[in-house]
Each structure stands twice: as C-alpha cells, then as structure tokens.
C-alpha positions as CSV (number, residue, x, y, z in Angstrom):
1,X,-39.9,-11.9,53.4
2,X,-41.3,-14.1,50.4
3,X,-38.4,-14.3,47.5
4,X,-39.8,-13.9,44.6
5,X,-38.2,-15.8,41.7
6,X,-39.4,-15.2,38.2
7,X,-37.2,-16.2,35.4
8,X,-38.5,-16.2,31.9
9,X,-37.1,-17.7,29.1
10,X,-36.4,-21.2,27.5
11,X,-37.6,-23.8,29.7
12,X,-35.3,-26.8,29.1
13,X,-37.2,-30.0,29.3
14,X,-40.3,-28.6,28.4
15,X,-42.7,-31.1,26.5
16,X,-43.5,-31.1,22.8
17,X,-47.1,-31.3,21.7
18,X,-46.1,-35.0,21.4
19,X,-47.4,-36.6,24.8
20,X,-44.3,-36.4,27.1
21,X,-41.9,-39.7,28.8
22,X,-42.6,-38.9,32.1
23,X,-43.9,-35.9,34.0
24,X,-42.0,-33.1,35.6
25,X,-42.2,-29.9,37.5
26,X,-41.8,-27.4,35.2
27,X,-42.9,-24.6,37.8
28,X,-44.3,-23.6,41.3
29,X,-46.7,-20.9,41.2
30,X,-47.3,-20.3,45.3
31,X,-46.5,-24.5,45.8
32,X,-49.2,-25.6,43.2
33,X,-47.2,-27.0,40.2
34,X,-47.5,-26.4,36.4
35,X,-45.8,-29.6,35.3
36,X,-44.3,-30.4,31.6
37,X,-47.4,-32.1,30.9
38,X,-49.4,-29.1,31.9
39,X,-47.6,-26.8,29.3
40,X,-47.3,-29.7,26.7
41,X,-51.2,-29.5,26.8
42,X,-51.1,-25.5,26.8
43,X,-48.8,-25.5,23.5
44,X,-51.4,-27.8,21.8
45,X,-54.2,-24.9,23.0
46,X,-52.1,-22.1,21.9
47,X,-51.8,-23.6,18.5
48,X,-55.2,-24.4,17.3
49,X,-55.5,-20.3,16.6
50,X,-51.9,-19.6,15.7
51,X,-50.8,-19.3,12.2
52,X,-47.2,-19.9,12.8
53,X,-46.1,-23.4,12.9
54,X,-44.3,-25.4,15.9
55,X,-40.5,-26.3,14.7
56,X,-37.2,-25.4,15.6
57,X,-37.6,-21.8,14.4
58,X,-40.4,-20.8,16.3
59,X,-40.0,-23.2,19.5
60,X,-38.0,-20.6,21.9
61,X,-40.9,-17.9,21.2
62,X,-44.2,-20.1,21.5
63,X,-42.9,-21.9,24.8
64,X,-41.6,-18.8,26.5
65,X,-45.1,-17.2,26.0
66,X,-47.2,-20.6,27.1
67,X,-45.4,-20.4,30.2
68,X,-46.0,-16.7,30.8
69,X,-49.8,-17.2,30.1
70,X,-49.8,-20.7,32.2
71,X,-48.2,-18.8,35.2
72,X,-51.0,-15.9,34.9
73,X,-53.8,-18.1,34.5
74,X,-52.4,-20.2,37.6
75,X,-52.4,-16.7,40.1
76,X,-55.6,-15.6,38.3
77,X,-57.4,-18.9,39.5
78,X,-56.0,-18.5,42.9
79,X,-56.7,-15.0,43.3
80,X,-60.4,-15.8,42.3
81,X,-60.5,-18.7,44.7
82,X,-59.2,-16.8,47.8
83,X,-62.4,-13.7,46.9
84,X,-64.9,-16.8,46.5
85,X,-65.4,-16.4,43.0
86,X,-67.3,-19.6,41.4
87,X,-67.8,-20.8,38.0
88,X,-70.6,-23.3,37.3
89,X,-70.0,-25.7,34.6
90,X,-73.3,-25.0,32.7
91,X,-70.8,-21.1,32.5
92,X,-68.2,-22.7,31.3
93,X,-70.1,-25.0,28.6
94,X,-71.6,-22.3,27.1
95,X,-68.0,-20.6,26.8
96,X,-66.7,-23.9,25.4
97,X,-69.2,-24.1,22.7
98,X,-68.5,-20.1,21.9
99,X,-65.0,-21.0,21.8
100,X,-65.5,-23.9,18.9
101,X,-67.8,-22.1,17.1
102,X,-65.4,-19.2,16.9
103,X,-62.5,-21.8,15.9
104,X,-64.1,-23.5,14.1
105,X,-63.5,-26.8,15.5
106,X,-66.3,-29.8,17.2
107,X,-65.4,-30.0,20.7
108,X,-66.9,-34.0,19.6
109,X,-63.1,-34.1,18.0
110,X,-60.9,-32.5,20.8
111,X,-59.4,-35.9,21.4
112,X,-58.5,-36.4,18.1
113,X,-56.6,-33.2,17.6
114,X,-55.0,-34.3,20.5
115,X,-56.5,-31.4,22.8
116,X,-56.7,-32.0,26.6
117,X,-60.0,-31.2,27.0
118,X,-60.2,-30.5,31.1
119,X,-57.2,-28.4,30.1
120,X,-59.1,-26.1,28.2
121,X,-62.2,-26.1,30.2
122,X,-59.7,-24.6,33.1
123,X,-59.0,-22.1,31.0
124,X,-61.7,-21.2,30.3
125,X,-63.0,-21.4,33.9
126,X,-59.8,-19.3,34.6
127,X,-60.6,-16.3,32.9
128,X,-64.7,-16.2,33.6
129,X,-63.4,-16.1,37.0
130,X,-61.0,-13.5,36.8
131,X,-63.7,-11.5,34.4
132,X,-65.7,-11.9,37.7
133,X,-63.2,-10.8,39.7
134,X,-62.5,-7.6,38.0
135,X,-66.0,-6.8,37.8
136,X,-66.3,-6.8,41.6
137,X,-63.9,-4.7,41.9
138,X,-64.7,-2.3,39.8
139,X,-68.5,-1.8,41.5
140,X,-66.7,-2.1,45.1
141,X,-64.3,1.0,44.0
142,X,-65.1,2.6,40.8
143,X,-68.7,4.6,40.5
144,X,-69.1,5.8,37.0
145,X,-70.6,9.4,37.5
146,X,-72.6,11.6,34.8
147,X,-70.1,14.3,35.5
148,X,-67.3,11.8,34.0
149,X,-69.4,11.4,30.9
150,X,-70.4,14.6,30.3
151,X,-66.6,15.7,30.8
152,X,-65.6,12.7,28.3
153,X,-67.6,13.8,25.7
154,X,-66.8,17.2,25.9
155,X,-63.0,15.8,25.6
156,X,-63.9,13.6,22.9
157,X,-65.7,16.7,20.7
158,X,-62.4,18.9,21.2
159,X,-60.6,15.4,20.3
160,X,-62.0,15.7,17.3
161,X,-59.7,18.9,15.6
162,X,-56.8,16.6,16.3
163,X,-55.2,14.4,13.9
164,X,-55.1,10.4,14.5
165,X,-54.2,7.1,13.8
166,X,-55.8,4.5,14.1
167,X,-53.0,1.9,15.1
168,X,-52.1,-2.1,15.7
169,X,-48.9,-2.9,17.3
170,X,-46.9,-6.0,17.7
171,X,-43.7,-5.7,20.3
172,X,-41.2,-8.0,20.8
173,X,-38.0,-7.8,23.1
174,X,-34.4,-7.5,21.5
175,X,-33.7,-10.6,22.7
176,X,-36.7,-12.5,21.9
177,X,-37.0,-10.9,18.4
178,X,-35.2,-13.8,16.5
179,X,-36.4,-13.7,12.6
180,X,-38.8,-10.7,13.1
181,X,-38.1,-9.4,9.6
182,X,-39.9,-12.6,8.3
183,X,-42.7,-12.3,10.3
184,X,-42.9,-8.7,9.6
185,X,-43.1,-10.2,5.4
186,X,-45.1,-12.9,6.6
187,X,-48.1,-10.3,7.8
188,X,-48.0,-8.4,4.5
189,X,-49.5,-11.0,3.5
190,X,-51.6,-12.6,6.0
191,X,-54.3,-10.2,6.9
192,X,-54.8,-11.7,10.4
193,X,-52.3,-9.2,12.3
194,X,-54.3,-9.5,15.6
195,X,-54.3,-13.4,15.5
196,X,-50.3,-12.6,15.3
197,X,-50.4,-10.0,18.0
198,X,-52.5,-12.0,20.6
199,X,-49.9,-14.8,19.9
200,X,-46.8,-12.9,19.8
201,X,-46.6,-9.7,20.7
202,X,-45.2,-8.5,24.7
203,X,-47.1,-6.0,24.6
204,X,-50.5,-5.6,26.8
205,X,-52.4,-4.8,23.7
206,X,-51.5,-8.3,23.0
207,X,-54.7,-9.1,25.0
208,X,-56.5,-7.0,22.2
209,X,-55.1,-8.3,19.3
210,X,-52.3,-5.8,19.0
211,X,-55.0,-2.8,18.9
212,X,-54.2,0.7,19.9
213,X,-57.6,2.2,19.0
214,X,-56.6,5.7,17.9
215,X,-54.2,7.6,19.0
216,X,-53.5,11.0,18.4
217,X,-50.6,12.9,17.0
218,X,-48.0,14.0,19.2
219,X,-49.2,11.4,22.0
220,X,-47.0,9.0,20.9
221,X,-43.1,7.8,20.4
222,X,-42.0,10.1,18.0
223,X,-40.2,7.2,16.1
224,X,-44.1,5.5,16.2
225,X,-45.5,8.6,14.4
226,X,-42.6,9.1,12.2
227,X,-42.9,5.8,10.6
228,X,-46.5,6.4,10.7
229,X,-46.9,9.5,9.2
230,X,-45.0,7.7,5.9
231,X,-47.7,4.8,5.7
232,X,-51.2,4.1,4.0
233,X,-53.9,2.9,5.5
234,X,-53.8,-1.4,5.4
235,X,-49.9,-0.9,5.3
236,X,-47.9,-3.2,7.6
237,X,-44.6,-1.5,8.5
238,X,-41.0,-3.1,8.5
239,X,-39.6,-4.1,12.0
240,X,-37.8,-1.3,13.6
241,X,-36.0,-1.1,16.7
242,X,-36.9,1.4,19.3
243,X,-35.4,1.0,22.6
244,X,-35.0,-2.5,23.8
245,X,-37.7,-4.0,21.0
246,X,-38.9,-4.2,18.0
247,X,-42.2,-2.8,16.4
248,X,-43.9,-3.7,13.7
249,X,-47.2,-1.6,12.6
250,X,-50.5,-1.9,10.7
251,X,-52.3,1.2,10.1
252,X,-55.6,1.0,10.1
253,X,-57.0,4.4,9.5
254,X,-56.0,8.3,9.7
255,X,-58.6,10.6,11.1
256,X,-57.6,14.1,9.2
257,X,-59.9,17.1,10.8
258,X,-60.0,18.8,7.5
259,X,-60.7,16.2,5.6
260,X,-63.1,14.2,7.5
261,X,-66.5,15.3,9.1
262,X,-67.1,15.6,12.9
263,X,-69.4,14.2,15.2
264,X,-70.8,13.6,19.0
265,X,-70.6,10.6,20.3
266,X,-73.0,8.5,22.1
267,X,-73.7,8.6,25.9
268,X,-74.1,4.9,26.2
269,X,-70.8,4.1,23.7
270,X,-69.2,6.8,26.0
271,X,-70.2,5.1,29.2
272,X,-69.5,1.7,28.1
273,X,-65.7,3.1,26.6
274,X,-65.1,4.4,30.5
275,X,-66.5,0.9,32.0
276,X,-64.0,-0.8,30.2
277,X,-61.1,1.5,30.9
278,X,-61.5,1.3,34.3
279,X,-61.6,-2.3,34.4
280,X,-59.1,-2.7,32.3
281,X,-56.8,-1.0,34.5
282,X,-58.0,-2.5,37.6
283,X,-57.1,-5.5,35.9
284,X,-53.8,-4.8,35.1
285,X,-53.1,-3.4,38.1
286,X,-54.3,-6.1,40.4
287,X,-52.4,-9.2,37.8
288,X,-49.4,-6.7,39.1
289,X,-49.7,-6.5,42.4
290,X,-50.6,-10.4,42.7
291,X,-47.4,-10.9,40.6
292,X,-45.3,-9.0,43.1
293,X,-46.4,-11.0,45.9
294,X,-46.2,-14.3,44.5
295,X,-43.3,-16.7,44.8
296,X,-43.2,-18.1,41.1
297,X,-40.7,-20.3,40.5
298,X,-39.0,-21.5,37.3
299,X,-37.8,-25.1,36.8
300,X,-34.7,-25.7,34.6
C-alpha cells in the first residue's frame, strides 16, 4: 500500500524570490519533483497580486501556502494528463494576456520583474486543464433536470422570509495565525479583503476571495452570527478564535424580510447557480480523492 506522506509547514531551504545557489528537491509529488527553484519562481507569482510584503514577518505564511498551491497544481496537471485533457497554447495566450490585463502588468516586462515566465504559463495551463477536467465530469455524472430548478426556485422564494448575511471570511489555523490582529487592522483599511483572502485564508472560500455568498441565520456557527449580528454592513470584524482558528469577517450586506422587498429569481441565474455548485463540489471532491492517493512527499 502507497504511504502517503504530507507534511505541511516551513520548508527549510526553501528559495527566496532572489534566484537560488543551487537547485534542490524541495518535494516529490508521485516522483515528479517541485524543486526550490520551482517554488522560488511560485513566490515571485504569488506576489505580483499580494498586498503583504515578503520579509521575516510574513515568510512562514506565504511559503507554507506556495507550497500547498504548487503541490495541487502538480496532481491537478497529472490528473488532467492521465484523462487526456490538452491545452493548446493559442488557450493559454489568451489566458496570459487576461491575466496582465487584470494585473495590470506587460507580459513584454515579465523578465524584468523577475517573473519566470514558462512558470506562469504552466499555471495557467494547469488550471484550464483541470477547468476541463471538472467540466467532463460534471456532463459524464451530473444532468441538470428542470425539476431541480423548479424545486430551487421554489426554495429560493421561501428563502426569501429568512434573514441573511451576506458574508466574507478569512481562516487561519492557530498555529499559523502569527500577527493576525495586524492583519485584521491592516484590512480596515485596505478594502481589498478578497485579494487577502485568496492569499491567506485556509479556507476553500479562499478560491473565491474569502466569499460566503449569503448565508442565512441560524445556518451558521453560532459564534459567526453572534459577532455578526453586532456589525454594519462594510465592517471588518476583529480576529476571534473559534475552534482551532481564527476568523476574521467583512459584512457585506444583511437581507432583513421586513425591511427589504422580495423577489423571483431568474431560471437562467438559477441554472447557472446549480452548474456551478455541482462542479464545484465535484471539484473538491475529486482534488480530495486524488490527494488521498498520492504519495506527496515533503523535503526538509
């Protein structure tokens, strides 16, 4: 039977964004190797988009999630491969020219920011084909019927007498949750709370910028509501501890059935909401499943 050894945490050796002496394993993901170089180039990626700078302080946290998102992209690319998913590069130009416009940045200049730029094509290529992926299985097991629709809006009309939030989360381990007070100051401030979230956060609505859509009362963690129930819309809450981690909270909106007027939603918004549920979850379920079976090891 396959041992599988996962181990995340600080990765000693690991290269800085400066270039790196030499090259070593930093870790096998089912015998192909993610090197030091290989996450020194990822670090430089993560931080184009991330507010936070690289230093002493923040070090520990940025690494330990490059590696975790190195790793996944490594078994995403694999699982592709083995179902015969391909990406042609004309696909991944046009996602590389979305990708600067959307940062802002002249792909012309990647060498000069010191961006690996084959590093960042493979990312990309990595997640069109795992985008693929997920879409093939979701039309090889998941039919969308007009029954579910019909029984969604009638779920989302009745929805409508309940009280809600509409919610963004960032979570972060005890462990990991080093100087979380600052950050939790830092994003009273700085209005880009899913920038921090997609960076940060261990959450899987990390993938989503920290966004819980809404959520009605009494379907969460009571201590979520609670603290909740005391905010204003646009409020960023202090970081509290529930459980093993830390939350911190920005309120977005509260949906108040007296107050506010009801509606019916669209068929197409409707069908589109369940699409993306499903494969969502398929998703999630299948990076699981892949995970279990994988022998991912760690280098020290």
């Amino acid at each position: 039977m396959k041992k599988l050894f996962l181990v995340l945490g600080l990765i000693y050796g690991l290269a800085t964004p400066a270039a790196a002496d030499t090259v070593k394993i930093a870790a096998l993901v089912n015998g192909e190797i993610i090197s030091n170089e290989d996450l020194s180039d990822q670090v430089k990626i993560f931080m184009i988009n991330s507010p936070v700078p690289y230093n002493a302080e923040t070090k520990d946290m940025i690494d330990q999630r490059v590696m975790v998102q190195t790793v996944e992209q490594k078994l995403k690319s694999q699982a592709a491969a083995k179902e015969n998913i391909t990406v042609s590069d004309p696909e991944v130009d046009a996602q590389m020219k979305s990708w600067a416009q959307k940062n802002k940045i002249n792909l012309s200049s990647l060498d000069k920011k010191g961006i690996n730029r084959q590093a960042l094509a493979d990312n990309i290529k990595a997640e069109i084909a795992w985008v693929k992926l997920i879409r093939k299985k979701y039309y090889q097991t998941a039919n969308l019927t007009q029954k579910e629709i019909d029984e969604t809006i009638d779920e989302v009309v009745k929805d409508m007498s309940i009280k809600k939030y509409q919610v963004q989360e960032i979570y972060i381990s005890r462990k990991n949750a080093k100087d979380i007070q600052s950050l939790a100051e830092l994003l009273r401030e700085d209005p880009r709370f899913d920038l921090y979230a997609a960076r940060f956060s261990e959450a899987p609505s990390a993938a989503n910028g920290g966004n819980l859509g809404w959520i009605n009362s009494g379907k969460m963690l009571s201590a979520l509501e609670m603290r909740l129930s005391r905010m204003k819309p646009g409020e960023v809450s202090d970081a509290f501890l529930v459980g093993d981690g830390y939350y911190i909270l920005k309120l977005q909106q509260v949906f108040d059935p007296k107050k506010n007027p009801n509606f019916t939603p669209d068929q197409k918004e409707i069908k589109m909401l369940l699409e993306n549920q499903k494969m969502e979850a398929i998703s999630k379920k299948l990076l699981q499943d892949i995970k279990q079976k994988a022998i991912i090891e760690i280098k020290k």
